[in-house]
Rosetta silent file (secondary structure, phi, psi, omega in degrees, C-alpha in Angstrom):
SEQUENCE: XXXXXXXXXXXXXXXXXXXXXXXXXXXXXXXXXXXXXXXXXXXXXXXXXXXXXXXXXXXXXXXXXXXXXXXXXXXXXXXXXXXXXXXXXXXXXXXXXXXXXXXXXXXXXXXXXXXXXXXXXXXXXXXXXXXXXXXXXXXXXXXXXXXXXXXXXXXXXXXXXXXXXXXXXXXXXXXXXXXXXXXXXXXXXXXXXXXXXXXXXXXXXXXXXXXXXXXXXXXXXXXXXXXXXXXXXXXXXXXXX
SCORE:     score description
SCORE:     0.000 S_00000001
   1 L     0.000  117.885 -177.095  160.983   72.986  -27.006 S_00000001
   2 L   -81.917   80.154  173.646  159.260   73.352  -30.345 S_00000001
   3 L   -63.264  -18.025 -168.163  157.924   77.127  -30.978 S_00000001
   4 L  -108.087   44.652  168.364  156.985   76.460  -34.660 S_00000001
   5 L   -72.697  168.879  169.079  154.693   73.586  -34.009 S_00000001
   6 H   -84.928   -5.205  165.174  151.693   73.514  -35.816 S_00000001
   7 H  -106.199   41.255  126.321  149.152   74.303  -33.629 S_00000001
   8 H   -68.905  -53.029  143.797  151.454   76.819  -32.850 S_00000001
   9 H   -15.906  -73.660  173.080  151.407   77.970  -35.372 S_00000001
  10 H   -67.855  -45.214  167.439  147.458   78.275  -35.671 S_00000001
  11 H   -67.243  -12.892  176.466  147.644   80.628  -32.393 S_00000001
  12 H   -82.255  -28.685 -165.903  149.655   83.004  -33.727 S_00000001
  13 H   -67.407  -28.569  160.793  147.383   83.226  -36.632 S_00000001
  14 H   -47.527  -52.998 -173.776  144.812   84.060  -33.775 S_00000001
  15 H   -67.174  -27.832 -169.428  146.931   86.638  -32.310 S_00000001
  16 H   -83.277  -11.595  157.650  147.873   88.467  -35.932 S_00000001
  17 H   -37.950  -70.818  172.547  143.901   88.313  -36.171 S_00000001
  18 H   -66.441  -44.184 -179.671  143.223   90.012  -32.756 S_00000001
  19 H   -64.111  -59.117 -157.809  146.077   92.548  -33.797 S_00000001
  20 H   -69.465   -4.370 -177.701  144.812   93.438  -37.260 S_00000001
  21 H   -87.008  -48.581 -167.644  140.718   93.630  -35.684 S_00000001
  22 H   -63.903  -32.055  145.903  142.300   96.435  -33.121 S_00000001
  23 H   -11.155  -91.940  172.285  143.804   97.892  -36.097 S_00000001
  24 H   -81.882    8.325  158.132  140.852   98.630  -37.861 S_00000001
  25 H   -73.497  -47.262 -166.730  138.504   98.989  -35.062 S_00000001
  26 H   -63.075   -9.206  148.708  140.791  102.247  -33.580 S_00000001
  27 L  -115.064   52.511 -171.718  139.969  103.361  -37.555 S_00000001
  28 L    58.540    7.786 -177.660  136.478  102.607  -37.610 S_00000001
  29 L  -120.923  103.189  173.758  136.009   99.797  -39.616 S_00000001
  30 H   -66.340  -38.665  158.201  133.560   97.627  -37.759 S_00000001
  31 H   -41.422  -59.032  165.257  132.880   95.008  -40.298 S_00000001
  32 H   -37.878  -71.220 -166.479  136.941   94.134  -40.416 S_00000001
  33 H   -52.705  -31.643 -160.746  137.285   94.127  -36.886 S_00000001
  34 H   -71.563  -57.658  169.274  134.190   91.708  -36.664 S_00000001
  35 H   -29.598  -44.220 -167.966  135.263   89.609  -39.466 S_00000001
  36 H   -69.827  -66.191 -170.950  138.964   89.296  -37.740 S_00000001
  37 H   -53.563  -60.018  169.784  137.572   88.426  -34.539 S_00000001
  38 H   -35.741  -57.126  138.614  135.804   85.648  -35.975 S_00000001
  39 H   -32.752  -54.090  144.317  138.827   84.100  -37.908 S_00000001
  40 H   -23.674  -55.304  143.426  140.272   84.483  -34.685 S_00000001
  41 H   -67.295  -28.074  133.263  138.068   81.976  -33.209 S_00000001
  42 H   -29.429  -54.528  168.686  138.257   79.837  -35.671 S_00000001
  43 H   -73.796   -7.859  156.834  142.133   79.674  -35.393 S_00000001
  44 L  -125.610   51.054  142.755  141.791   79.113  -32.008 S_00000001
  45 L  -102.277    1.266  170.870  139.601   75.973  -32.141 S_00000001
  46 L  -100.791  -28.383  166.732  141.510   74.569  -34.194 S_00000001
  47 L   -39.041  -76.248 -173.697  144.560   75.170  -32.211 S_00000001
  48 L   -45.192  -41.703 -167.656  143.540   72.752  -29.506 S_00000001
  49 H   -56.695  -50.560  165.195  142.107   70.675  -31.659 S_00000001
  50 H   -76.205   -3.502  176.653  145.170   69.990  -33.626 S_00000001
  51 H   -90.048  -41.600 -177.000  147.130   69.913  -30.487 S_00000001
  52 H   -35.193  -67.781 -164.333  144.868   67.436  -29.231 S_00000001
  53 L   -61.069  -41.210 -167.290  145.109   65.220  -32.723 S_00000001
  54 L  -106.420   15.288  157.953  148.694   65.403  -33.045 S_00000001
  55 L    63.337   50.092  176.516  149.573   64.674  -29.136 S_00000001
  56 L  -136.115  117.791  149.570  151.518   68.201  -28.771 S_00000001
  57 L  -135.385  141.148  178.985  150.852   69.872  -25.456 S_00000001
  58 L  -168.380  149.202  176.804  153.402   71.801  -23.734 S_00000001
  59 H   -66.305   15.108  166.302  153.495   75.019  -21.729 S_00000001
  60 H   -73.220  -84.388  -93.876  154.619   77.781  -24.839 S_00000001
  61 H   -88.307  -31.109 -164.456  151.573   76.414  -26.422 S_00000001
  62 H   -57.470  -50.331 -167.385  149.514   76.773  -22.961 S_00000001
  63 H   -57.609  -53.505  172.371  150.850   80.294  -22.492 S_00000001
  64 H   -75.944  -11.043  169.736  150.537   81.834  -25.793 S_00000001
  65 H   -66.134  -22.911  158.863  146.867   80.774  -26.565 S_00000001
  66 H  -101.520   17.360  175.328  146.256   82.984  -23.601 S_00000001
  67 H   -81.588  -43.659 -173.226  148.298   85.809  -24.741 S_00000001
  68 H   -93.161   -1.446  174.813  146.241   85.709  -28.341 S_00000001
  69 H   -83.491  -49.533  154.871  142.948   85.243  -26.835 S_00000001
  70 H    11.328  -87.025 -166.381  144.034   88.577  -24.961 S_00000001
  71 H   -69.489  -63.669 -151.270  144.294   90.430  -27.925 S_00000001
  72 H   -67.994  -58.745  179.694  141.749   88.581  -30.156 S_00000001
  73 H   -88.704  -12.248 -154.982  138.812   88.689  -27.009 S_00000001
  74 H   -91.232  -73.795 -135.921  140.001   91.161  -24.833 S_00000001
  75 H   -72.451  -82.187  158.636  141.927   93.962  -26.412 S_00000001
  76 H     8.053  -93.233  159.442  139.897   93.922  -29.964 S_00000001
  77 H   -70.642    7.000  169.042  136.484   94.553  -28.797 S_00000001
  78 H   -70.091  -65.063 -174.520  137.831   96.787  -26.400 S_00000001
  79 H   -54.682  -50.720  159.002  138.964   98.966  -29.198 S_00000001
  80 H   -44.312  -36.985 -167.910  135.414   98.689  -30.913 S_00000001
  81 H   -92.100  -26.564 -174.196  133.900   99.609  -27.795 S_00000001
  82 H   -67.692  -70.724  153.911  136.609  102.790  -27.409 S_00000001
  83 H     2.526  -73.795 -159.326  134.964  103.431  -31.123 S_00000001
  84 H   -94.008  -22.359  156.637  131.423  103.532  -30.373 S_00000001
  85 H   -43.458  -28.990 -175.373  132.088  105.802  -26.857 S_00000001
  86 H   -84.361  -54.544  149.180  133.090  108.327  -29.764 S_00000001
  87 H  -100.132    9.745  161.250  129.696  108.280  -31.333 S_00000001
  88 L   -38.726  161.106  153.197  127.302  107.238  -29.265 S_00000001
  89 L   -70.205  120.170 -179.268  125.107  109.808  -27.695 S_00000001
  90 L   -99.946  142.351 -173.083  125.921  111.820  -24.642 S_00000001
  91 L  -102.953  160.013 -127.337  122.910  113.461  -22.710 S_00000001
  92 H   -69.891  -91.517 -175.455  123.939  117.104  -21.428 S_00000001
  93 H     4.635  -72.777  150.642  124.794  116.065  -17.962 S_00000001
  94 H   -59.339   19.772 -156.863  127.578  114.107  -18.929 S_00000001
  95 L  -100.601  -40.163 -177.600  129.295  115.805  -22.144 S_00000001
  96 L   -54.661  -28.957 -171.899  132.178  116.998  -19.846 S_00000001
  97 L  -100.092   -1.021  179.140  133.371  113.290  -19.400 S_00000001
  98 L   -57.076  -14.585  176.902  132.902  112.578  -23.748 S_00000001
  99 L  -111.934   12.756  171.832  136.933  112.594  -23.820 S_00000001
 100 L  -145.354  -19.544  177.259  137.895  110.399  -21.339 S_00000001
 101 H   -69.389  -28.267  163.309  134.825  108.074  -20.695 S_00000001
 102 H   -36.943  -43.425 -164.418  136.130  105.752  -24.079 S_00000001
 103 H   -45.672  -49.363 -164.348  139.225  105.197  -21.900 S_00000001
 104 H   -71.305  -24.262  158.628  137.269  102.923  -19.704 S_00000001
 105 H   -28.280  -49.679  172.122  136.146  100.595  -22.434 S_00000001
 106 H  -125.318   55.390  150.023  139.307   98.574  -21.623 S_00000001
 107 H   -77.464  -23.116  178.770  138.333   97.411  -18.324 S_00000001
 108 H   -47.065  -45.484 -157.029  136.664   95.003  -20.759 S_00000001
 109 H   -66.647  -34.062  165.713  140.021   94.113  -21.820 S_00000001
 110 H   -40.840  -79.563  138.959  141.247   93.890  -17.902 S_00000001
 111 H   -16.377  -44.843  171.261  138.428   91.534  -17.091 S_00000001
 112 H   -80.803  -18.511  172.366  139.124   89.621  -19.849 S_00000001
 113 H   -77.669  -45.109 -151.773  142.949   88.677  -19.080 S_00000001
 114 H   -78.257   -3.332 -161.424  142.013   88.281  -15.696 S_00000001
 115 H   -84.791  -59.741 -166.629  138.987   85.704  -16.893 S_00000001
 116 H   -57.724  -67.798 -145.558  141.813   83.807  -19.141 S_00000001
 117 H   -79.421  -38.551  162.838  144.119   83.583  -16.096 S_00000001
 118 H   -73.032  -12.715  148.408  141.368   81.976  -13.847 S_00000001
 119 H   -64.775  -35.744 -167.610  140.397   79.212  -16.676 S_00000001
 120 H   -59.086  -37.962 -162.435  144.224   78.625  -16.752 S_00000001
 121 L   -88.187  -42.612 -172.683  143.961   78.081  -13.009 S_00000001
 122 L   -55.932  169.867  128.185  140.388   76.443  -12.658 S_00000001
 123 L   -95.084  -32.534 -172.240  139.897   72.787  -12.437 S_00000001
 124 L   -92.093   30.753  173.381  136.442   73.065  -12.370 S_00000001
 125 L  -144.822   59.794  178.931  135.943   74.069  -15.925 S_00000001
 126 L  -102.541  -19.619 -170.982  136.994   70.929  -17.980 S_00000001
 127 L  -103.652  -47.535 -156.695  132.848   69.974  -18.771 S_00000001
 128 L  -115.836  146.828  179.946  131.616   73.640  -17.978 S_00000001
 129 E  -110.208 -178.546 -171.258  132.911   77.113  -17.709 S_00000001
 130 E  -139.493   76.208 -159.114  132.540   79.694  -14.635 S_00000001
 131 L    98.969  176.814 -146.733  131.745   83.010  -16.061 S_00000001
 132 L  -100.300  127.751 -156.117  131.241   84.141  -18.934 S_00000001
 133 L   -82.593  174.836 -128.235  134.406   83.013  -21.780 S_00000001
 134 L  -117.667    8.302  160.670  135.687   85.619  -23.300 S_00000001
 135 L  -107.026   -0.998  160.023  135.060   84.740  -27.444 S_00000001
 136 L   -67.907  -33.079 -160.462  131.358   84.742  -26.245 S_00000001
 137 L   -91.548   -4.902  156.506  131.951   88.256  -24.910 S_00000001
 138 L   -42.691  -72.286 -175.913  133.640   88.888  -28.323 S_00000001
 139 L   -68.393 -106.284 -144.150  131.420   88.049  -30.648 S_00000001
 140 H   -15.680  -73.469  171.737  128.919   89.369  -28.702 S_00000001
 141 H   -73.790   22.334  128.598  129.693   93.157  -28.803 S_00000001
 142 H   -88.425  -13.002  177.683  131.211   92.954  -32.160 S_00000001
 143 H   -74.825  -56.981 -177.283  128.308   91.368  -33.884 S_00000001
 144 H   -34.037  -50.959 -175.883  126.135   94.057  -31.975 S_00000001
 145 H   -41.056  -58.873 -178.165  128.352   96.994  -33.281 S_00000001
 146 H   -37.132  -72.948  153.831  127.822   95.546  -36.547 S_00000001
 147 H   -32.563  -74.486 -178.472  124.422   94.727  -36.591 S_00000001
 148 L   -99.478   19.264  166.533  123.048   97.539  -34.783 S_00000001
 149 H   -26.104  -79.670 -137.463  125.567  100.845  -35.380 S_00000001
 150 H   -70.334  -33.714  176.065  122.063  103.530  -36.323 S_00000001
 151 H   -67.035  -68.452  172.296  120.471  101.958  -33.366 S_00000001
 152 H   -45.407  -21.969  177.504  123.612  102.464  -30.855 S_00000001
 153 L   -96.746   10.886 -157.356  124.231  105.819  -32.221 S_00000001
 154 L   -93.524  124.363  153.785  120.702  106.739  -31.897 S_00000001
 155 L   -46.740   -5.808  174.196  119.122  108.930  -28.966 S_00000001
 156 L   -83.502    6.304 -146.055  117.392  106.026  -28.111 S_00000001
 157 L  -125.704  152.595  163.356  120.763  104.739  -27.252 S_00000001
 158 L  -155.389 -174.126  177.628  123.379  106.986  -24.902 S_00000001
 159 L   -70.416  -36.716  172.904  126.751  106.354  -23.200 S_00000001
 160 H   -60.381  -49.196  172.306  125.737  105.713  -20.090 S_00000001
 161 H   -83.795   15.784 -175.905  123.746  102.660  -20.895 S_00000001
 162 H  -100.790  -24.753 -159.395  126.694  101.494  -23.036 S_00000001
 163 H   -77.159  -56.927  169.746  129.409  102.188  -20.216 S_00000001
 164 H    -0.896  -94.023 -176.664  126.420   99.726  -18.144 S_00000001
 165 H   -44.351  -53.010  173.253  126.857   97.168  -20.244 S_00000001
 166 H   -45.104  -61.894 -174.834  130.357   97.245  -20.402 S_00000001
 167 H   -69.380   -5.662  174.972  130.705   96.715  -16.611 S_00000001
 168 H   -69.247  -59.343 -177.806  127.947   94.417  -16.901 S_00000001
 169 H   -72.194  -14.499  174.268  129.891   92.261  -19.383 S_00000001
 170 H   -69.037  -57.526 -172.763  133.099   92.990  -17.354 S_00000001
 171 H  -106.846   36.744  164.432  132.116   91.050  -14.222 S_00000001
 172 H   -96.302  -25.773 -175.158  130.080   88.670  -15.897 S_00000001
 173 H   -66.104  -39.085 -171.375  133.599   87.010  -17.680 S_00000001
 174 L   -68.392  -22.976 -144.428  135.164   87.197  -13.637 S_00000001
 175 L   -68.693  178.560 -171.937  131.616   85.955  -12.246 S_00000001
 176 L  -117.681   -6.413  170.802  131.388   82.794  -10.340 S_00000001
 177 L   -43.443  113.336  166.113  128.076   82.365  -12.508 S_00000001
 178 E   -92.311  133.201 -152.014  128.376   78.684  -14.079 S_00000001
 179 E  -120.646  144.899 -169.781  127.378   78.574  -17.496 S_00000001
 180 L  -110.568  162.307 -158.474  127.368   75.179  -19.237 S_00000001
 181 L   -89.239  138.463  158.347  129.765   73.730  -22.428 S_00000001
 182 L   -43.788   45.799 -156.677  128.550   72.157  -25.563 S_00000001
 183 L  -109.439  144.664  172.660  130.402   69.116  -24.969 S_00000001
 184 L  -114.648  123.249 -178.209  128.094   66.132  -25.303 S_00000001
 185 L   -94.366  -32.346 -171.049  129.338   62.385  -23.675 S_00000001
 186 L  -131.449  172.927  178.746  126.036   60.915  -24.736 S_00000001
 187 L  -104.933    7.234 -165.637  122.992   61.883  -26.986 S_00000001
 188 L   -90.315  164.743  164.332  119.929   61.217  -24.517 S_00000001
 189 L   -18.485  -80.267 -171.292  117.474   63.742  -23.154 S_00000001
 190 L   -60.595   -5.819 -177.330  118.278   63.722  -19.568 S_00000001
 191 L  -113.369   -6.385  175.565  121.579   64.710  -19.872 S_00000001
 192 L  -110.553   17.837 -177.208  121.744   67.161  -22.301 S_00000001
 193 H   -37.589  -76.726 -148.650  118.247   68.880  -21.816 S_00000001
 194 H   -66.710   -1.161  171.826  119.635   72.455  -21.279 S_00000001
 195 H   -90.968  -46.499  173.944  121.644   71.838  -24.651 S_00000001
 196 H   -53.513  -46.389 -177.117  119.163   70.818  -26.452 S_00000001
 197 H   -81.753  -18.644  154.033  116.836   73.294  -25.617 S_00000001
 198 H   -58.867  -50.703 -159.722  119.789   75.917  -26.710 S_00000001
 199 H   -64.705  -42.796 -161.154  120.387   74.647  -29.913 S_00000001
 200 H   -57.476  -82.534  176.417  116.386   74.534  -30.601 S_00000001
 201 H   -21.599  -59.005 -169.004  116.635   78.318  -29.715 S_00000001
 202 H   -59.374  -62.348  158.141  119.680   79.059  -31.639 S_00000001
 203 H   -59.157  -10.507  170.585  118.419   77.684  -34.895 S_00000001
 204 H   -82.477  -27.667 -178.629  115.007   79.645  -34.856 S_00000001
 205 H   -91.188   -9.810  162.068  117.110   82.448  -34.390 S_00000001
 206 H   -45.342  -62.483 -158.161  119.749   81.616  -37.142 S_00000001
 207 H   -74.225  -12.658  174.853  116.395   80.812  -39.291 S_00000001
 208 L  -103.770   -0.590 -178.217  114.839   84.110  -38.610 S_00000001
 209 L   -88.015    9.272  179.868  118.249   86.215  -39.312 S_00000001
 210 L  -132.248   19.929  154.068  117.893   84.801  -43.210 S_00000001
 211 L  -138.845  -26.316  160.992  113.938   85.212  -43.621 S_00000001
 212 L  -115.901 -178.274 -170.102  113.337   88.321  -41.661 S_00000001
 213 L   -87.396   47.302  137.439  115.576   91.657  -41.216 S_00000001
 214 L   -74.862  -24.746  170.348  116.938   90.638  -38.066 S_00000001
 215 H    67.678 -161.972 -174.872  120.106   89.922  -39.727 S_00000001
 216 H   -51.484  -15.680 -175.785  123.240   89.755  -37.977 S_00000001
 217 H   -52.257  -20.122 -160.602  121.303   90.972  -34.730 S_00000001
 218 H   -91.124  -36.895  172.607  120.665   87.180  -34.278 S_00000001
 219 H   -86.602    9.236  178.052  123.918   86.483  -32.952 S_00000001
 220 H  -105.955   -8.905 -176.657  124.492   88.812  -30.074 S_00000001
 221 H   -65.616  -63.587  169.903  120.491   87.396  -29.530 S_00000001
 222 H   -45.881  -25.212  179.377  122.074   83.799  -29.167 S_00000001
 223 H   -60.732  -77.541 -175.508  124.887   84.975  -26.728 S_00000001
 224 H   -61.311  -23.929  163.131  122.403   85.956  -24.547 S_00000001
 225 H   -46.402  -49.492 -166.065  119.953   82.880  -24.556 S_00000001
 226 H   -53.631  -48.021  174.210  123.143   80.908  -23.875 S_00000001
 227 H   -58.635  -34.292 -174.567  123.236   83.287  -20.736 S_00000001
 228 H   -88.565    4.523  173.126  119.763   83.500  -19.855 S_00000001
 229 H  -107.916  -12.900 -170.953  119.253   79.767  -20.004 S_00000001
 230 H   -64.313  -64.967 -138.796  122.814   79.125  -17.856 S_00000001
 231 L   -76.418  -48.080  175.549  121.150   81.834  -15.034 S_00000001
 232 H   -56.446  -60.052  176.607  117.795   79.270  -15.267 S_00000001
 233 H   -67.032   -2.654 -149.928  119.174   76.092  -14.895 S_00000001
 234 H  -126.477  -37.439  175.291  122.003   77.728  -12.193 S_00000001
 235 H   -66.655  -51.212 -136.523  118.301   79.149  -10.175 S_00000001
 236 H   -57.781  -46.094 -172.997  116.367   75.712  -10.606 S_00000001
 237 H   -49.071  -29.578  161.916  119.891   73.745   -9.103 S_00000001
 238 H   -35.881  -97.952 -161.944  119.833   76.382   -6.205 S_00000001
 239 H   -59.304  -11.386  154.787  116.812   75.037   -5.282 S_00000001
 240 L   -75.309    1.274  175.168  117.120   71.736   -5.517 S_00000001
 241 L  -120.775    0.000    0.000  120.375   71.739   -3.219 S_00000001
């Protein structure tokens, strides 16, 4: 059994990612953690990739990619999210729970192993996935943090709608909601519409975070198209079956 293969290799450099983003999220530095996470995804697309290329699959390699996506998707923005429970605003009603409502942040993290152990498990997510995967639900609330800190920390902003969202984003990774993969077999229209019509999206919103001040804001914006066009095409198929 080979532990030091190389795209073995490439997952640990995911997991010492996902350790060193919880690192400096639990001391405030959101930029790091974001940065981290991102490397982190990067090392683990290449992991497969090179597993792929070089014909090495075996179950170490199976196990630990979901041990560093753990850390990297779960645990990570978990920690960020512990973070921003600490300054966000609480309205009066709720100030008695400001020292223990952070805690709950990493149900994210909960939600996210248990996401990883149902792709491991799935069959039905070799074209497509089945909830939401869990370096979308990364990036997403670390780019946000990032992006938007004055805004989340704002009075227009409180705890309560952030704890929402968290449970929002919690049983959207477990959801049975099918969301569909960039994978392309062909290049025509009909079969890739709902791709196409992402991508369209994705690049206006790329192209407006580098000519107007949305900035980084543009990529927790893209998360959600990718959701809000999966939940459209997942109504229209309803009704056509």
């Amino acid at each position: 059994m080979k532990l030091f293969s190389f795209p073995n290799i490439l997952t640990c450099c995911n997991l010492v990612c996902g350790c060193m983003a919880t690192g400096a999220a639990f001391h405030g530095h959101f930029t790091w953690a974001f940065a981290l996470i991102i490397a982190g995804a990067v090392f683990d697309f290449f992991d497969g990739m090179a597993a792929r290329a070089l014909h090495i699959s075996s179950p170490i390699g199976k196990e630990l990619d979901s041990l560093a996506d753990i850390v990297t998707f779960g645990v990570a923005p978990s920690a960020m999210l512990f973070q921003l429970f600490g300054i966000v605003q609480y309205p009066e009603w709720l100030a008695p729970a400001a020292s223990w409502l952070p805690y709950t942040s990493f149900l994210m993290a909960a939600f996210s192993a248990l996401r990883l152990a149902k792709f491991n498990l799935d069959d039905r997510q070799t074209t497509s996935f089945i909830g939401l995967p869990t370096p979308a639900n990364a990036l997403f609330w670390s780019s946000l943090i990032v992006a938007d800190l004055p805004w989340l920390a704002s009075p227009r902003f409180s705890a309560v709608w952030l704890f929402l969202f968290m449970l929002a984003a919690s049983f959207l990774l477990t959801s049975e909601l099918p969301l569909f993969a960039l994978k392309f077999k062909n290049l025509s229209w009909a079969d890739n519409r709902i791709k196409y019509v992402f991508l369209c999206g994705a690049l206006l919103l790329i192209l407006a975070a580098f000519l107007t001040p949305l900035g980084l804001t543009a990529l927790p914006l893209i998360i959600l198209w990718y959701l809000l066009l999966s939940i459209l095409a997942y109504s229209v198929n309803t009704k056509k079956h």
